[in-house]
DRENDO-1510 file (C-alpha; in Angstrom, 1 decimal, always signed):
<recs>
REC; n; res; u; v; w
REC; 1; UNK; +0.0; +0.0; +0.0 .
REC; 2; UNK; +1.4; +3.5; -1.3 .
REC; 3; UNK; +1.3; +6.2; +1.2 .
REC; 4; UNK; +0.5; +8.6; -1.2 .
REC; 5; UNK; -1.9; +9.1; -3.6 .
REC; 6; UNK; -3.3; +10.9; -6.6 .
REC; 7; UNK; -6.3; +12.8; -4.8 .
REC; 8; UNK; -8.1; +15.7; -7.2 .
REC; 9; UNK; -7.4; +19.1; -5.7 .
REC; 10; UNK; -11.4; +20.1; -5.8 .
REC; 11; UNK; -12.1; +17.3; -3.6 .
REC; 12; UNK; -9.4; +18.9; -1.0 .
REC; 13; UNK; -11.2; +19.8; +2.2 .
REC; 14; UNK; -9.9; +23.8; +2.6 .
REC; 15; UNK; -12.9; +24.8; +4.7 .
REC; 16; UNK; -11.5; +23.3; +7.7 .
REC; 17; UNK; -8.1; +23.9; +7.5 .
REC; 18; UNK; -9.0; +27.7; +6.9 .
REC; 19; UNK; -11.3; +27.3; +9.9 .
REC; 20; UNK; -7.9; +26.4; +11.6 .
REC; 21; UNK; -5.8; +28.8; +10.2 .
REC; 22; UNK; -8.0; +31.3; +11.3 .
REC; 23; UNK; -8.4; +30.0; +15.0 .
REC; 24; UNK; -5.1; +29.4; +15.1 .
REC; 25; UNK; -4.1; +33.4; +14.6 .
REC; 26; UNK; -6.4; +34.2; +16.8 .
REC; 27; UNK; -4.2; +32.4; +19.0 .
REC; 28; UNK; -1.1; +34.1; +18.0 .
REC; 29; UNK; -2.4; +37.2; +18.8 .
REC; 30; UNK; -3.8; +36.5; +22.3 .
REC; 31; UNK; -0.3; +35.3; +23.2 .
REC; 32; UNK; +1.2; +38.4; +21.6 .
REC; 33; UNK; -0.8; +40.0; +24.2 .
REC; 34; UNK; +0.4; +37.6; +27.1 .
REC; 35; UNK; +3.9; +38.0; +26.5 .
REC; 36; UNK; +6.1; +38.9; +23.4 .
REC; 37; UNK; +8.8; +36.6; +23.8 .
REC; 38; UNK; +6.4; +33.6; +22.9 .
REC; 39; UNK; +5.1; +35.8; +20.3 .
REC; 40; UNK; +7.7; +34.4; +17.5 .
REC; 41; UNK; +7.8; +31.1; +18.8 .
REC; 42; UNK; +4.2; +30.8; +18.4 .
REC; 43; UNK; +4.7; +31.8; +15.1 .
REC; 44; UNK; +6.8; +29.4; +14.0 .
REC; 45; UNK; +4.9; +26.7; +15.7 .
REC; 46; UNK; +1.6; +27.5; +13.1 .
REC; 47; UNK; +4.0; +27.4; +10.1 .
REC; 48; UNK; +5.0; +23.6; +11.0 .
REC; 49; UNK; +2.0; +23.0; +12.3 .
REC; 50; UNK; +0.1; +23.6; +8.5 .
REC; 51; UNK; +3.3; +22.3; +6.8 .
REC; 52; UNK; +2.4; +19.1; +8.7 .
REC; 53; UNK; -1.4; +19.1; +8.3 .
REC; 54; UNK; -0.9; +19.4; +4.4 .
REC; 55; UNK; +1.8; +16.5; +4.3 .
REC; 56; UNK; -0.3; +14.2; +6.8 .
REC; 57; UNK; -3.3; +15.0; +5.3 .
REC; 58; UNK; -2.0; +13.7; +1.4 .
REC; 59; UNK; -0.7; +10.1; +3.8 .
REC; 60; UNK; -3.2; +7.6; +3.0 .
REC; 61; UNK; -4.5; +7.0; +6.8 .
REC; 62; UNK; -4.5; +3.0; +6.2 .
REC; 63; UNK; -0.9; +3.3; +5.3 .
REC; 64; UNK; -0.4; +5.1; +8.9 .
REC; 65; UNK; -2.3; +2.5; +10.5 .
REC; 66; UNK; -0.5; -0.7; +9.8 .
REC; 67; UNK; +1.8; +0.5; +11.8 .
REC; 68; UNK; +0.0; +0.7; +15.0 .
REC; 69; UNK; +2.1; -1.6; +16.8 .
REC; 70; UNK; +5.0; +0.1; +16.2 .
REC; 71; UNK; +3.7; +3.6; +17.2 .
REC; 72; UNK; +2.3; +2.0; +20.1 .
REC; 73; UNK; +5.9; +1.0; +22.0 .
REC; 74; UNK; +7.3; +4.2; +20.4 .
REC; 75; UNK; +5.0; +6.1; +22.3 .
REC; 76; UNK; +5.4; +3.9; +25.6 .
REC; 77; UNK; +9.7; +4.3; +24.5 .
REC; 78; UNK; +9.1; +8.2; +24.9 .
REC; 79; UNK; +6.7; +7.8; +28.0 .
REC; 80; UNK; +9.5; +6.3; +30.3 .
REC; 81; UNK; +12.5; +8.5; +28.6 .
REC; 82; UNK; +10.3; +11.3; +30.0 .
REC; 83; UNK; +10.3; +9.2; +33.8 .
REC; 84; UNK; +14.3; +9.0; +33.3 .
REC; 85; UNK; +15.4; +12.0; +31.7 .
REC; 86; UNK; +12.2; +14.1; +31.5 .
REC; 87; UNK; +12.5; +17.8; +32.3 .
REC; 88; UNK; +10.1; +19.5; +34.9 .
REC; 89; UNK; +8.3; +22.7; +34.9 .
REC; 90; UNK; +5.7; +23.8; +37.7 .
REC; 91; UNK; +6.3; +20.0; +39.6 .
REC; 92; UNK; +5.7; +18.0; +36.5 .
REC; 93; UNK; +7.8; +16.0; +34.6 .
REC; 94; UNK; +6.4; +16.0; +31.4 .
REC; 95; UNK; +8.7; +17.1; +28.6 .
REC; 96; UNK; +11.9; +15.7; +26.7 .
REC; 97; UNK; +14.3; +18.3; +26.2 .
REC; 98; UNK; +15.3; +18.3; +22.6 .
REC; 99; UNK; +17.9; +21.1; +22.6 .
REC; 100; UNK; +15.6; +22.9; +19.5 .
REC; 101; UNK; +12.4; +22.8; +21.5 .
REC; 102; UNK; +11.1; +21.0; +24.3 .
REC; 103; UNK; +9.2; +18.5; +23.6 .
REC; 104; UNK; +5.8; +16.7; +25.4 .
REC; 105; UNK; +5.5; +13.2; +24.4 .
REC; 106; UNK; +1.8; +12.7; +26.1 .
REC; 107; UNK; +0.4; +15.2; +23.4 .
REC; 108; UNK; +1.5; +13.1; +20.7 .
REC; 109; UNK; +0.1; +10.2; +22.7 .
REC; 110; UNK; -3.2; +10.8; +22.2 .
REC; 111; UNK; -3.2; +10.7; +18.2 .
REC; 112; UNK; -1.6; +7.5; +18.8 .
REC; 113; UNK; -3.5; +5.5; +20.9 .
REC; 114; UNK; -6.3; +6.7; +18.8 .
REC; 115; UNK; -4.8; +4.9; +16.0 .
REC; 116; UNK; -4.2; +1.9; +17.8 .
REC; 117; UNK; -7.6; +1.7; +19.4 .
REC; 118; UNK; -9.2; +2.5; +15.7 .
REC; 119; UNK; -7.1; -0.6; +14.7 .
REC; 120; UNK; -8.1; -2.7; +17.4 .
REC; 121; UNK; -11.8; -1.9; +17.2 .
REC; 122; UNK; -11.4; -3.2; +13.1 .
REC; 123; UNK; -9.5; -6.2; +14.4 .
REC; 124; UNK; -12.1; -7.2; +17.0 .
REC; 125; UNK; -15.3; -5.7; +15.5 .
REC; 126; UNK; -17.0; -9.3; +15.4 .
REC; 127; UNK; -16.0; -9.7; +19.1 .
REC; 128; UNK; -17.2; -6.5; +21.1 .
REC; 129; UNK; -19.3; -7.8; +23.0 .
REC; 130; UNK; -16.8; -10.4; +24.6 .
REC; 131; UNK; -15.6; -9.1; +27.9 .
REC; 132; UNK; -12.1; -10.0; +27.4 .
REC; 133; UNK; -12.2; -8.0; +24.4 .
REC; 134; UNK; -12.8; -5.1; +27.0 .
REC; 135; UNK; -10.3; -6.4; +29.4 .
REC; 136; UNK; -7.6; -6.0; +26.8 .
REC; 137; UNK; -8.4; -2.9; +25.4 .
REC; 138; UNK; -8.4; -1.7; +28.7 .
REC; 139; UNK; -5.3; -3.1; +29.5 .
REC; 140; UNK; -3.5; -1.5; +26.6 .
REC; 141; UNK; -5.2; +2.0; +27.0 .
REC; 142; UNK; -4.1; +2.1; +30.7 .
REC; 143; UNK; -0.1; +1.4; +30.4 .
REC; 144; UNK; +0.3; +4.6; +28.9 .
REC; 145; UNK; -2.3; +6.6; +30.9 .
REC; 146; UNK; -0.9; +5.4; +34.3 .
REC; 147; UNK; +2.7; +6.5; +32.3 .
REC; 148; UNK; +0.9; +9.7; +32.0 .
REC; 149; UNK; -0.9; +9.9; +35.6 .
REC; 150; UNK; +2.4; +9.6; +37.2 .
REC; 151; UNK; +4.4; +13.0; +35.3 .
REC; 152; UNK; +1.8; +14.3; +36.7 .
REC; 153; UNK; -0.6; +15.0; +33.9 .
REC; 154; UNK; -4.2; +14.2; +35.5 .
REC; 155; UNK; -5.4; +16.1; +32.8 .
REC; 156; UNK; -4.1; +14.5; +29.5 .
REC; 157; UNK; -5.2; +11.0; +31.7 .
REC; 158; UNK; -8.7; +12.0; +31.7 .
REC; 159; UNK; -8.2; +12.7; +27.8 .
REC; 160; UNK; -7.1; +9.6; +26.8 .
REC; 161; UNK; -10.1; +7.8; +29.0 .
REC; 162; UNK; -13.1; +10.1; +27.4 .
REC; 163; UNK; -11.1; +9.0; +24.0 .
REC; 164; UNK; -11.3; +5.8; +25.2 .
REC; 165; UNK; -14.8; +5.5; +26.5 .
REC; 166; UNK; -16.3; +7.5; +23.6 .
REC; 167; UNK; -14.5; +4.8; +20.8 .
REC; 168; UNK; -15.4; +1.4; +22.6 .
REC; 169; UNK; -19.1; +3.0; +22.6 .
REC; 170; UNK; -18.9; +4.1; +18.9 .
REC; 171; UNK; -17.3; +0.4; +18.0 .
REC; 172; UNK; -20.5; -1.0; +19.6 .
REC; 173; UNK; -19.8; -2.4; +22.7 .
REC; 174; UNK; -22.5; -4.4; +24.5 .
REC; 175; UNK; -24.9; -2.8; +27.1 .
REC; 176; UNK; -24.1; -5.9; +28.3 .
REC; 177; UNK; -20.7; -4.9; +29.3 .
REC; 178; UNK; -20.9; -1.0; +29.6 .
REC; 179; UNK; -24.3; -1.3; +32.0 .
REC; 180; UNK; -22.1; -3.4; +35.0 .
REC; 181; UNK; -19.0; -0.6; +34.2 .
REC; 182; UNK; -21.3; +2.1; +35.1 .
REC; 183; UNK; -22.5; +0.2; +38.2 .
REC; 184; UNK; -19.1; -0.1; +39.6 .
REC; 185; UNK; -17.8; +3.5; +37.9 .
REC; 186; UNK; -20.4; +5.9; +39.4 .
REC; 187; UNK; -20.0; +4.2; +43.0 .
REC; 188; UNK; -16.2; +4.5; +42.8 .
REC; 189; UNK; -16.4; +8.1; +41.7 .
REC; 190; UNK; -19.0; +9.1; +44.4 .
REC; 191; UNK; -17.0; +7.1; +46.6 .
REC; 192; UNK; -13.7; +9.2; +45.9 .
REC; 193; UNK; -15.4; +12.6; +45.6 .
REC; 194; UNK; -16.4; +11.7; +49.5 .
REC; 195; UNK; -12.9; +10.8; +50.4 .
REC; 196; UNK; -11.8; +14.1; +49.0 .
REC; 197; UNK; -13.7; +16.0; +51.2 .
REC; 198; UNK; -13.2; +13.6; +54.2 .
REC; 199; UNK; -9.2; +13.6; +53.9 .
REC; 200; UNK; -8.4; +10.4; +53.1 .
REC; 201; UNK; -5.5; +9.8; +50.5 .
REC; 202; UNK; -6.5; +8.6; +46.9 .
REC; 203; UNK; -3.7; +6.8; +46.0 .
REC; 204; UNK; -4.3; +7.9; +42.0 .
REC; 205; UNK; -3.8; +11.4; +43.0 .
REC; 206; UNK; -1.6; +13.3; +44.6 .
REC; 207; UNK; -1.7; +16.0; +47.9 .
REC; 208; UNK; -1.7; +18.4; +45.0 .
REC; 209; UNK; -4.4; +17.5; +42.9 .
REC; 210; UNK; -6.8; +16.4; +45.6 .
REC; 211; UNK; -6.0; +19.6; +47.3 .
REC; 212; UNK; -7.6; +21.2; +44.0 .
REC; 213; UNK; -10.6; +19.3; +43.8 .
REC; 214; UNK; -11.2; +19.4; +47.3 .
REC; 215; UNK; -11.0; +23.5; +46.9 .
REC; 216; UNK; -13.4; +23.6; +44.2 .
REC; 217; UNK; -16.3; +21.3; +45.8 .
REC; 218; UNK; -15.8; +23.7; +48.8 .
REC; 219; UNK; -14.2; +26.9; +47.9 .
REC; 220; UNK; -15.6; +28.5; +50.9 .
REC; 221; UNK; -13.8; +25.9; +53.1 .
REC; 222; UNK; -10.4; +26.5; +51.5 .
REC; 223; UNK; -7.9; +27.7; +53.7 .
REC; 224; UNK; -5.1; +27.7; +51.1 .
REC; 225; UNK; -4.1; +31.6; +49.4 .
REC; 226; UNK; -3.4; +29.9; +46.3 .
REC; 227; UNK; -5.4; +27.2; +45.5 .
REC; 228; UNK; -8.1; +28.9; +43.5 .
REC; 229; UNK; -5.9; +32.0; +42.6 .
REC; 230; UNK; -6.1; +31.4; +39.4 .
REC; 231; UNK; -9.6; +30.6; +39.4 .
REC; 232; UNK; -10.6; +33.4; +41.1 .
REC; 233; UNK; -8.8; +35.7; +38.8 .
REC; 234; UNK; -9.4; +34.0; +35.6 .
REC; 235; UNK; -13.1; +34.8; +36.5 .
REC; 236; UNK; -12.7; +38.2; +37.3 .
REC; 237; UNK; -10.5; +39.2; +34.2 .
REC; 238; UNK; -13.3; +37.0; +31.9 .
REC; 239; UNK; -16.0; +39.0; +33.5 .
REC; 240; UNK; -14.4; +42.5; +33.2 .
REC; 241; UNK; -14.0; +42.2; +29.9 .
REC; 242; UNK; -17.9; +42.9; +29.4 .
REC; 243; UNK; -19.7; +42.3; +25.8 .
REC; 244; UNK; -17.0; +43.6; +23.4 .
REC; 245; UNK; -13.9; +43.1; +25.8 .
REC; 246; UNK; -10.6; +45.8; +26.8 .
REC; 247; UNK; -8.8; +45.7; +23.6 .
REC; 248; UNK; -11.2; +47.8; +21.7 .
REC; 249; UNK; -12.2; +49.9; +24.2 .
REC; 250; UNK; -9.7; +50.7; +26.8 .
REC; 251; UNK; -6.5; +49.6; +24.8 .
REC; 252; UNK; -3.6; +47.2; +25.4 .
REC; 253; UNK; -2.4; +48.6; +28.9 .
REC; 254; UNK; -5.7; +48.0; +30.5 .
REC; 255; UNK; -5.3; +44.1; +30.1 .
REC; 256; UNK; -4.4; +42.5; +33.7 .
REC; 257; UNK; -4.7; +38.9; +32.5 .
REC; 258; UNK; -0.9; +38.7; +31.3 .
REC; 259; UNK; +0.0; +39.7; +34.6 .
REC; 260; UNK; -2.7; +39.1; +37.2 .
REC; 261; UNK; -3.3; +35.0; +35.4 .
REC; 262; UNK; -0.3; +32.4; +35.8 .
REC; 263; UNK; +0.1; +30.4; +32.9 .
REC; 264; UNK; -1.9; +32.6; +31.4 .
REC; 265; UNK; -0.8; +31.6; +27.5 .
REC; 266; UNK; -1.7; +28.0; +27.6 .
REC; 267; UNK; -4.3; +26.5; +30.0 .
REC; 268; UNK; -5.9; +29.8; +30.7 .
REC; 269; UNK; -5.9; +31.4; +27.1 .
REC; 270; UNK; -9.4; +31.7; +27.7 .
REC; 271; UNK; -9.4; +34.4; +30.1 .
REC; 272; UNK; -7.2; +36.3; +28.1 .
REC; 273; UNK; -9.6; +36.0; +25.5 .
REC; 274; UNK; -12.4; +36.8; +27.4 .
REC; 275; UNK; -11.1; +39.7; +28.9 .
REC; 276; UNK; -9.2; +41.4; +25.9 .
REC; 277; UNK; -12.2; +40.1; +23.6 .
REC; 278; UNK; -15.2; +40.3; +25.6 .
REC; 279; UNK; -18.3; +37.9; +25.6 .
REC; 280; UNK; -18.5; +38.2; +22.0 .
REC; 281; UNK; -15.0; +37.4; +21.1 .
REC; 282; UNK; -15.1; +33.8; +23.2 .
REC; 283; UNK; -18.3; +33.3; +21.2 .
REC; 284; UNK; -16.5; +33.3; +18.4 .
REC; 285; UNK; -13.6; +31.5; +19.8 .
REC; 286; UNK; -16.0; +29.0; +20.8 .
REC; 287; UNK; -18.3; +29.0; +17.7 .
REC; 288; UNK; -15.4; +27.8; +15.2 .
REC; 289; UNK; -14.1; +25.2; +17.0 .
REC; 290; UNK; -17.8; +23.8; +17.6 .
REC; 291; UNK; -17.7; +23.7; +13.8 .
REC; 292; UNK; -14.6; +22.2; +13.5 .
REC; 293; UNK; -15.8; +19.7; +15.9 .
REC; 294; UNK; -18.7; +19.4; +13.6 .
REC; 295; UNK; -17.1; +18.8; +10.7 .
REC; 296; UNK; -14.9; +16.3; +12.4 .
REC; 297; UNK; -18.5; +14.5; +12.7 .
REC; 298; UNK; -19.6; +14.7; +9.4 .
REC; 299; UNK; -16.4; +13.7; +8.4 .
REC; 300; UNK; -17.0; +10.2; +10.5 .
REC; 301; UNK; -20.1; +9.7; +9.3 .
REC; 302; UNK; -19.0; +9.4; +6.2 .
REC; 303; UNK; -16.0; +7.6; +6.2 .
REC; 304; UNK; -15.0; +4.9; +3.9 .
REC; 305; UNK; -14.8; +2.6; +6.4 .
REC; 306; UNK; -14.8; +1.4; +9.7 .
REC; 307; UNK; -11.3; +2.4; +10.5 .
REC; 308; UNK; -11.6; +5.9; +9.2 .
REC; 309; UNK; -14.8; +6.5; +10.9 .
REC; 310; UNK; -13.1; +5.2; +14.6 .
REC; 311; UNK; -10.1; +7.4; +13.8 .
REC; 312; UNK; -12.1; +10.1; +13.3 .
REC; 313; UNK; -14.5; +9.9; +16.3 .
REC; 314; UNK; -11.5; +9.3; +18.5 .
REC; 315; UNK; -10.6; +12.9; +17.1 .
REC; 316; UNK; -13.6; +14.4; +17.8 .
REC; 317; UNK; -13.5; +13.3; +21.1 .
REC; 318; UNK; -10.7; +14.7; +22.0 .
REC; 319; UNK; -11.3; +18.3; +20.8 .
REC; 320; UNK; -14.6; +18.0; +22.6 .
REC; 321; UNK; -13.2; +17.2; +26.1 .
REC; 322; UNK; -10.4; +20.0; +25.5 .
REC; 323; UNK; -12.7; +22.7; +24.5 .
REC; 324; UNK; -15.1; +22.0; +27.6 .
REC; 325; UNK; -12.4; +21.3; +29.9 .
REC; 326; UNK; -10.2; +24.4; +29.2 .
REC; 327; UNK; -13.1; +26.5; +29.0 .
REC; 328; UNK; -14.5; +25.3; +32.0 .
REC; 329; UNK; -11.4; +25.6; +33.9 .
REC; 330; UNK; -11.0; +29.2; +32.9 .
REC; 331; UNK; -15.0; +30.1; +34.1 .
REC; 332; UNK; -14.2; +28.1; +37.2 .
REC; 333; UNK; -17.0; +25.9; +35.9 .
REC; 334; UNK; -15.0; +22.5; +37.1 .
REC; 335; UNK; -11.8; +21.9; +39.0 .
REC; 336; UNK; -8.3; +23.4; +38.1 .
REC; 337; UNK; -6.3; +21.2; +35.5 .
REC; 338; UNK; -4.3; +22.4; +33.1 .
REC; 339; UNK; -5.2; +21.6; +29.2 .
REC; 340; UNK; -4.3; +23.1; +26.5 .
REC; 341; UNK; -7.6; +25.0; +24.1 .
REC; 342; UNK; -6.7; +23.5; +20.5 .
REC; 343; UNK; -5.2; +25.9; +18.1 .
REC; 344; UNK; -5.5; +28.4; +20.8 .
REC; 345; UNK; -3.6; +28.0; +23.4 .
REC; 346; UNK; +0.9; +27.9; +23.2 .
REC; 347; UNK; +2.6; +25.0; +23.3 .
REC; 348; UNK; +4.4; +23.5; +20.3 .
REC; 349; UNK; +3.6; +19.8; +21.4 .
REC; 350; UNK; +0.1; +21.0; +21.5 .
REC; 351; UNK; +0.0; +22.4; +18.2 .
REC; 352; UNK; +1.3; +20.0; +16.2 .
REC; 353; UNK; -0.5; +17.4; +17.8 .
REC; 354; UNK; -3.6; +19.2; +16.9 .
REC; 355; UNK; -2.6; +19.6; +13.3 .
REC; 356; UNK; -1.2; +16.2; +12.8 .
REC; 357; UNK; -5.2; +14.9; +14.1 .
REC; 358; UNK; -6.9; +18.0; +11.2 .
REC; 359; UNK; -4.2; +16.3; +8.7 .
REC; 360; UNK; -5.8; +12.7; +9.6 .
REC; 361; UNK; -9.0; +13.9; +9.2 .
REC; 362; UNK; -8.7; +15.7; +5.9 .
REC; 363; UNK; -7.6; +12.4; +4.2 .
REC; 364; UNK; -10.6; +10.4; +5.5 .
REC; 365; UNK; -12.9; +13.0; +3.6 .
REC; 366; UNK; -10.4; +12.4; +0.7 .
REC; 367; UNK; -10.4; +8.7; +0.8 .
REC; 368; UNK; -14.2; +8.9; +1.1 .
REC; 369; UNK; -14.2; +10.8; -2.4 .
REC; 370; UNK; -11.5; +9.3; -4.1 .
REC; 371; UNK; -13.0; +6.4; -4.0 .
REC; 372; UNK; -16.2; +7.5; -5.1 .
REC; 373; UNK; -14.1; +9.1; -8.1 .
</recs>
């Protein structure tokens, strides 16, 4: 099988990658506003990231997929490199320092095991309702989320399980099997929400995280200065920011999120963009990735195949839970956890990761119509 092929540029799926383009300056130029010095960076980082959608998108995503086992215990290679040589920024260990750039191995994790389970769910399509079938899948989805878990990336973890749960569904997995999953699941999240409160140590998550979580289930409770600090000023930089936002109105200089929000370039770009934007401009911000999301739908619906329409629901997935967790984070709407907003946020991990899964999902629309042609 030929990576490449000859597709007809009118079948080309532009919309979308103009859709990104445009989300993705409107990026650039909320970091401008955060700090300069990631201004360039940033830059760069959209350049590669299209030069890389338009090659992955020409790859033939079948040709990709045979080697799933391969990209599988590459990605698990990276995973521990990062656990033994791994470079740590705000008491996580989570990149690879590349001397160019650093690199984050769990971003590119995602697209992968989303390959892999796409593969899998092809190879055992006649078996999903067989509970080992589950067992295994499970099996090979958690290695690399407990990998994950451990950096400490909570966030990326819950990712790669919403990925997860959302794909065995779409493959058709027997009530049968999800109904007593739910039975035990809700109990043992109710259960740990209760130890949260009451004290007691979750051994998945650190003094850190549950500190967090316990914060946000009772904020009026917390005795800690800086728990919800960037919550609570997230919040009030959104909410300043009014219908049409600073920038228009009041200039540059009247923009406290740069300053006043840590981190505020990647996991709270949203508060940037709701203060220097206003209400109208996080509608927006909002409005065409819901359409990219959209898209991403159609685009499964009418796959070619099975594969292509697994690949790109796992896709989907994951910009969905991104979106609403990022966005929710930044409204204080659930508990702090940091995660990237795709396209919008810095972060060249983030970015190409992003683009390498629009790239993916291009060539699915083109397979669909090249074969038709």
């Amino acid at each position: 099988m030929f990576p490449f092929k000859k597709y007809s540029i009118s079948n080309y799926d532009f919309s979308i990658m103009t859709l990104v383009i445009i989300l993705s300056g409107i990026g650039i130029y909320l970091v401008r506003i955060v700090d300069e010095g990631f201004f360039l960076k940033h830059v760069m980082g959209l350049c590669l990231g299209v030069f890389i959608l338009v090659f992955v998108s020409l790859v033939d995503y079948h040709f990709i997929s045979q080697f799933y086992i391969i990209l599988y215990f590459i990605n698990l290679i990276l995973l521990v490199a990062v656990k033994l040589v791994g470079v740590e920024h705000y008491s996580a260990r989570r990149w690879l320092d590349l001397k160019v750039f650093e690199f984050q191995p769990s971003e590119l994790t995602k697209i992968i095991l989303i390959i892999f389970m796409a593969k899998l769910l092809v190879i055992f399509k006649e078996k999903m309702n067989k509970f080992y079938v589950f067992l295994l899948l499970s099996a090979l989805i958690g290695i690399p989320t407990f990998l994950i878990l451990t950096q400490t990336n909570l966030s990326t973890s819950l990712v790669i399980l919403f990925i997860f749960a959302i794909m065995i569904f779409a493959g058709g997995l027997s009530l049968k099997i999800i109904l007593p999953i739910l039975l035990v699941a809700i109990p043992v999240l109710i259960g740990t929400l209760w130890g949260i409160q009451n004290n007691y140590d979750i051994f998945f998550l650190t003094n850190y995280q549950q500190t967090r979580i316990e914060a946000f289930l009772n904020p009026e409770a917390d005795k800690s200065s800086d728990t919800l600090y960037q919550q609570d000023n997230s919040v009030e930089v959104i909410g300043s920011g009014k219908l049409t936002g600073k920038l228009f109105t009041e200039g540059k200089d009247a923009i406290q999120s740069d300053t006043y929000v840590p981190v505020a370039e990647s996991d709270f770009i949203f508060s940037v963009a709701g203060e220097s934007l206003g209400f109208l401009g996080g509608c927006v911000i909002i409005v065409l990735l819901s359409i990219i999301i959209f898209k991403c739908l159609i685009i499964a619906s009418h796959a070619p195949d099975r594969l292509g329409r697994m690949i790109a629901t796992g896709i989907s997935a994951m910009f969905v839970f991104q979106m609403f967790v990022n966005i929710g984070v930044a409204t204080a709407v659930l508990p702090n956890t940091g995660i990237p907003l795709p396209f919008v946020s810095y972060g060249l991990s983030s970015m190409i990761s992003s683009m390498i899964s629009i790239g993916i999902i291009i060539n699915i629309n083109l397979q669909r119509k090249y074969r038709r042609g």
